[in-house]
C-alpha positions as MATLAB code, in Angstrom:
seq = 'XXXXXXXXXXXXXXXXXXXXXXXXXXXXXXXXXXXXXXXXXXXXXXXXXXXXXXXXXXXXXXXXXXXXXXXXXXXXXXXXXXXXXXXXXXXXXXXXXXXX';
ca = [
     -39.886  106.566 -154.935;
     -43.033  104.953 -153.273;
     -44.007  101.933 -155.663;
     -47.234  101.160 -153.261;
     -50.548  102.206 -154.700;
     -54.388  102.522 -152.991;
     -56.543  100.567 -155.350;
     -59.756  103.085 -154.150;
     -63.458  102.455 -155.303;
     -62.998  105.165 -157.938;
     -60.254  102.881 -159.068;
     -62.447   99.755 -159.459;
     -65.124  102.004 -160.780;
     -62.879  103.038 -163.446;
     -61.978   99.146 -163.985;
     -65.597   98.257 -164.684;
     -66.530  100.814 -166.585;
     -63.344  100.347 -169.220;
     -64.194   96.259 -169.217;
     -67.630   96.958 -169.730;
     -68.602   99.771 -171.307;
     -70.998  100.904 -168.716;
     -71.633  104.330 -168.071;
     -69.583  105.840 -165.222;
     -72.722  106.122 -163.175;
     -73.825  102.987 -163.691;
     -70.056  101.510 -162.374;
     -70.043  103.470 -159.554;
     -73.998  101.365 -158.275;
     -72.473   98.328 -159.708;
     -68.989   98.475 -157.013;
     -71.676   99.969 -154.161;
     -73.833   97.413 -154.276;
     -71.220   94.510 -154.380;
     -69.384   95.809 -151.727;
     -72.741   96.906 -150.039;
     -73.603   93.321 -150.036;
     -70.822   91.824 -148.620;
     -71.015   94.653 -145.682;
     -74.827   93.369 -145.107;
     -74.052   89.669 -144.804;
     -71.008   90.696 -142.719;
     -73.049   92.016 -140.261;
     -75.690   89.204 -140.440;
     -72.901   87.030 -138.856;
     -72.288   85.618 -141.974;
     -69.612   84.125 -144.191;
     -68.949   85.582 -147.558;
     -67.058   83.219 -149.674;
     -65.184   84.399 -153.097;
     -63.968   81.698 -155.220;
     -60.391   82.491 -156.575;
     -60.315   86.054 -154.056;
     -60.765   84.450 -150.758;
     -63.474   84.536 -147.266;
     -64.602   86.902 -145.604;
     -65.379   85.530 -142.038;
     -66.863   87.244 -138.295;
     -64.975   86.019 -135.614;
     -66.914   86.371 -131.700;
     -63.565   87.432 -129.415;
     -64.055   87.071 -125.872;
     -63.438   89.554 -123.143;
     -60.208   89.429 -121.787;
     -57.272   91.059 -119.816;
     -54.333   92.959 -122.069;
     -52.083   95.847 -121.406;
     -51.857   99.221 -122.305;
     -48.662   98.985 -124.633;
     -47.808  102.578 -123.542;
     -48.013  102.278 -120.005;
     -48.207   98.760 -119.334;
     -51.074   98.710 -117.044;
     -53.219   95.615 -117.051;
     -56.511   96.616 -119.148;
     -59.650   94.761 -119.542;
     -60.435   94.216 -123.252;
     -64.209   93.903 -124.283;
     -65.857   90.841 -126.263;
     -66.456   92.031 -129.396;
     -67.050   90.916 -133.016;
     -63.841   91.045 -135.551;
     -63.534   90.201 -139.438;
     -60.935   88.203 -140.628;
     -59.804   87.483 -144.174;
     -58.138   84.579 -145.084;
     -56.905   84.428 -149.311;
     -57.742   81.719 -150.930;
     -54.706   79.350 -152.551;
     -55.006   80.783 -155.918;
     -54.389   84.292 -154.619;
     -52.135   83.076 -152.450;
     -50.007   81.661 -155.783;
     -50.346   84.908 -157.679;
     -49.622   87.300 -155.017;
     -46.366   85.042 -154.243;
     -45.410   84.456 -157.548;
     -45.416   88.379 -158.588;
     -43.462   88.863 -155.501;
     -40.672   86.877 -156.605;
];
């Protein structure tokens, strides 16, 4: 039996709305706009900090050679923009405390 669940937007949507009382339409603009915002300063370049959750951070990567992991055949990789996450200590201490 597969113990791994998807928390999904409807799934924080339903979280609001019980802690809240909101309506269910009301939620759903709530979680859009939260996560809309973080996607906007994302792509500004910028950091997005969450105390207790974590950052959110764009990383420049520079062009470089790799391989094709099928073939093997030296590939050139382009420069390109990725987001990293990095949890912040108190997630850190949950998430390794409720795995123990």
């Amino acid at each position: 039996m597969d113990d791994h669940h998807t928390l999904t937007r409807a799934d924080l949507c339903d979280a609001v709305h019980e802690a809240l009382g909101l309506s269910r339409n009301e939620c759903a603009t709530l979680v859009e706009r939260t996560l809309g915002l973080i996607v906007e300063s994302l792509e500004r370049g910028e950091t997005v900090k969450l105390s207790g959750f974590g950052v959110f951070q764009v990383r420049e990567k520079r062009a470089r050679m790799g391989r094709n992991p099928k073939t093997g055949v030296p590939a050139a990789i382009n420069p390109r923009r990725v987001i990293s996450f990095r949890a912040s200590q108190i997630m850190k201490s949950r998430v390794h405390g409720a795995a123990g």
